[in-house]
C-alpha positions as CSV (number, residue, x, y, z in Angstrom):
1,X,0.0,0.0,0.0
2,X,1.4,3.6,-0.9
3,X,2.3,5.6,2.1
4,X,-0.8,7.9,0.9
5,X,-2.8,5.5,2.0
6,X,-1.0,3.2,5.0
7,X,-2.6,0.7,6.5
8,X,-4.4,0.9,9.7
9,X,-1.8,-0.8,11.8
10,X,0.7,1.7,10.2
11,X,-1.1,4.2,11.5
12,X,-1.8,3.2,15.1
13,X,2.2,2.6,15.4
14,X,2.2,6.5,14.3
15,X,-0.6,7.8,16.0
16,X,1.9,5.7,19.3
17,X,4.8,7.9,18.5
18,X,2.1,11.3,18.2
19,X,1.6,11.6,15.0
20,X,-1.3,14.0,14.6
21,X,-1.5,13.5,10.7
22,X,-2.1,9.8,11.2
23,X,-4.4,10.7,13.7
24,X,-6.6,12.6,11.1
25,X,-6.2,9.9,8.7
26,X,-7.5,7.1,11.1
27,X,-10.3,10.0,11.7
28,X,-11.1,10.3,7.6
29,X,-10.7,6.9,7.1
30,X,-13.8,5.3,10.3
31,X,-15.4,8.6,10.7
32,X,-18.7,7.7,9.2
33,X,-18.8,4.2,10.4
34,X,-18.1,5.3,13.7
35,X,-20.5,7.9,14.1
36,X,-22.9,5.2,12.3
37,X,-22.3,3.2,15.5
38,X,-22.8,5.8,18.1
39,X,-26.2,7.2,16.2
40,X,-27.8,3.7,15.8
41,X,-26.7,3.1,19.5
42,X,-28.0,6.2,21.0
43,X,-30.4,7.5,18.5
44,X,-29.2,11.7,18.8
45,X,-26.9,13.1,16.0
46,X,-25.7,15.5,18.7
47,X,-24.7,12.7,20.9
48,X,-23.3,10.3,18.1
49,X,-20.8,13.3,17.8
50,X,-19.9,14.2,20.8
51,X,-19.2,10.0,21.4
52,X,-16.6,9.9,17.7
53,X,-15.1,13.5,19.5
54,X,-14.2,11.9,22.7
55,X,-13.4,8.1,20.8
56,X,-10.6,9.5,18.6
57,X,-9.3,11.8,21.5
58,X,-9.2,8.9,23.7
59,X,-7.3,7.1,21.0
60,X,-5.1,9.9,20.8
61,X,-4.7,9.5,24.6
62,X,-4.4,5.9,25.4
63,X,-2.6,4.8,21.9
64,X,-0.3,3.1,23.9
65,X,-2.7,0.6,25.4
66,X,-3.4,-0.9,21.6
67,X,-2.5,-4.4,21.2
68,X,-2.2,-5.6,17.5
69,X,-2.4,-9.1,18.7
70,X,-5.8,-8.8,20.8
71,X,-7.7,-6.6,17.6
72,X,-7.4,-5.0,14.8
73,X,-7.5,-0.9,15.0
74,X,-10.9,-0.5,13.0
75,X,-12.0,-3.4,15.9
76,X,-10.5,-1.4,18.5
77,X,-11.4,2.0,17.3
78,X,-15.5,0.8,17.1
79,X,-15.5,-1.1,20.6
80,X,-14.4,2.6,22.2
81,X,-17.3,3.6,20.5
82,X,-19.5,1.3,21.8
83,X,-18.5,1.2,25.1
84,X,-18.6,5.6,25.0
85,X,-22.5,5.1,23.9
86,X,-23.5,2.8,26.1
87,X,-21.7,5.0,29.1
88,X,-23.8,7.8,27.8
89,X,-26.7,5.9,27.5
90,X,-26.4,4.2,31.0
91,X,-26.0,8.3,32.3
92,X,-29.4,9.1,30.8
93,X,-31.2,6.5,32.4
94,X,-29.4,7.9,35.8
95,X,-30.8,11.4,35.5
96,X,-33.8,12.0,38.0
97,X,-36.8,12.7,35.9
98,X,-39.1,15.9,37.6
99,X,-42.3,14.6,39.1
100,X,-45.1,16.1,40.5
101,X,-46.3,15.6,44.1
102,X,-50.3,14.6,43.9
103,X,-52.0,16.4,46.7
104,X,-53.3,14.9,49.7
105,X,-49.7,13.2,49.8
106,X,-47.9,13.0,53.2
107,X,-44.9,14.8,53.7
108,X,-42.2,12.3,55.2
109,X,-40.4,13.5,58.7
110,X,-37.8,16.0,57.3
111,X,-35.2,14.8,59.3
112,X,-32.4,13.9,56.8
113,X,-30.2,11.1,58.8
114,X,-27.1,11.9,56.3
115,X,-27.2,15.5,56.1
116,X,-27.0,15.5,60.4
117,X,-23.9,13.1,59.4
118,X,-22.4,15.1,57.5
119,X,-23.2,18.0,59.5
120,X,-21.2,16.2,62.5
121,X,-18.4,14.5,60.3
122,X,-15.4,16.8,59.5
123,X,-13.0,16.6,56.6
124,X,-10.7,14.4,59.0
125,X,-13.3,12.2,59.4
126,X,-13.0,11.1,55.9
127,X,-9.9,11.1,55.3
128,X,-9.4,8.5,58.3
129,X,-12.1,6.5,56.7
130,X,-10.7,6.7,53.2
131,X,-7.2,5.4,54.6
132,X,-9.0,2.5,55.4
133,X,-10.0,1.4,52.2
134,X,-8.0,-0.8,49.7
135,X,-6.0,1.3,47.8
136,X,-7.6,0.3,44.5
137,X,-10.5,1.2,45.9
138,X,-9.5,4.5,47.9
139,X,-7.8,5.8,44.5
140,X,-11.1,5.1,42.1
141,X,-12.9,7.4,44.9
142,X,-10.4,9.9,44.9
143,X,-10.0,10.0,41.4
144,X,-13.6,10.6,40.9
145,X,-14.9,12.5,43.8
146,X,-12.1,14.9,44.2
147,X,-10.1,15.1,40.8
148,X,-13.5,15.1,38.5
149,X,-12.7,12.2,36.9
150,X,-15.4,9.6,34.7
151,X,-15.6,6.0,35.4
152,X,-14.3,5.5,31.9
153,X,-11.7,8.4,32.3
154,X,-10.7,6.2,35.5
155,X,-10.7,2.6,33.6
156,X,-8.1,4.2,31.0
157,X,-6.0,5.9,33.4
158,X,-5.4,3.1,35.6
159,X,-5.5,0.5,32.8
160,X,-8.6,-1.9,33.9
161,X,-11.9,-2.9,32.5
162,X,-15.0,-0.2,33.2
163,X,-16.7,-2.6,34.8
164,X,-14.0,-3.0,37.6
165,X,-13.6,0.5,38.1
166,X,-17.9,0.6,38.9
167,X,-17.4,-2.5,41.0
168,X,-14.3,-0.8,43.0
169,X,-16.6,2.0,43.2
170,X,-19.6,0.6,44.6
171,X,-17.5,-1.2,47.2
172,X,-16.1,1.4,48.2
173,X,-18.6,3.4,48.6
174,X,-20.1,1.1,50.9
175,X,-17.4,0.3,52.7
176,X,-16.5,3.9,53.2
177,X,-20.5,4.7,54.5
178,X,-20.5,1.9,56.7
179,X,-17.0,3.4,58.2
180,X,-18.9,7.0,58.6
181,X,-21.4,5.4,59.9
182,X,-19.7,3.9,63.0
183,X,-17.7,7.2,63.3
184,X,-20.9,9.2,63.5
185,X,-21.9,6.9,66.1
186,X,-18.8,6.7,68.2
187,X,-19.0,10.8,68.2
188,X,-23.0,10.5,69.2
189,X,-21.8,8.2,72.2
190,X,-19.1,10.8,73.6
């Protein structure tokens, strides 16, 4: 093939050593089938582009991590993709819908067990309860509570699957209630 046109693996190698023009060509060359993949998964043109935009950056980012023996780059390129749209997908279905409260309805006590918590817990407090975690799981929390970081964001920067990142997560976060929990108490006994 002539160097106007290398092949894919050609280019990932370049786009490893920051090559911006390879970059662009990976871009021309899956462009459409990419943002075919992201609009047939998640069914807005506005989000189908903004899941390509943050696919090819993320290639751009984590080049490095491409393995010509597990995939090819097309097969690589496309499972980012996928995996971007159904993250955004999954993020819709968190967001709390408005709802209307029907009259006649009861209004619950408005005491708010976490908020007196938190109201009683001081920054020390969770840092002595974070330093308890396992690291794997104190570093997912850190990353994402108090650096801004996305689950996905977190998966590529520390090199493991989503799905163990959410599961790190999750643990942790119950772990690290449970430990606030027994602190609050210990302060409500003294």
């Amino acid at each position: 093939m002539s160097s106007e046109h290398p092949p894919d693996d050609a280019l990932m190698a370049s786009i490893q050593e920051k090559d911006v023009g390879a970059l662009e060509r990976l871009y021309d060359r899956h462009r459409v089938l990419a943002y075919s993949l992201a609009l047939r998964t998640l069914g807005s043109p506005a989000d189908a582009e903004e899941v390509v935009q943050e696919t090819f950056l993320s290639v751009w980012r984590s080049a490095e991590t491409y393995r010509p023996e597990r995939s090819t780059p097309r097969s690589w390129l496309l499972s980012i993709v996928h995996h971007r749209a159904i993250d955004r997908l999954r993020g819709r279905q968190v967001r709390l819908q408005p709802v209307e409260l029907e009259e006649g309805m009861e209004i619950p006590d408005r005491s708010d067990v976490w908020k007196d918590v938190s109201d009683a817990l001081t920054g020390e407090n969770v840092r002595a309860a974070l330093a308890q975690l396992p690291p794997e799981q104190r570093d997912t929390i850190e990353m994402a509570y108090f650096q801004g970081y996305t689950h996905s964001q977190i998966a590529q920067l520390t090199e493991v699957p989503l799905g163990t990142v959410k599961g790190r997560m999750r643990i942790g976060l119950r772990k690290l209630r449970t430990l606030l929990e027994q602190t609050h108490a210990e302060m409500a006994i003294e």
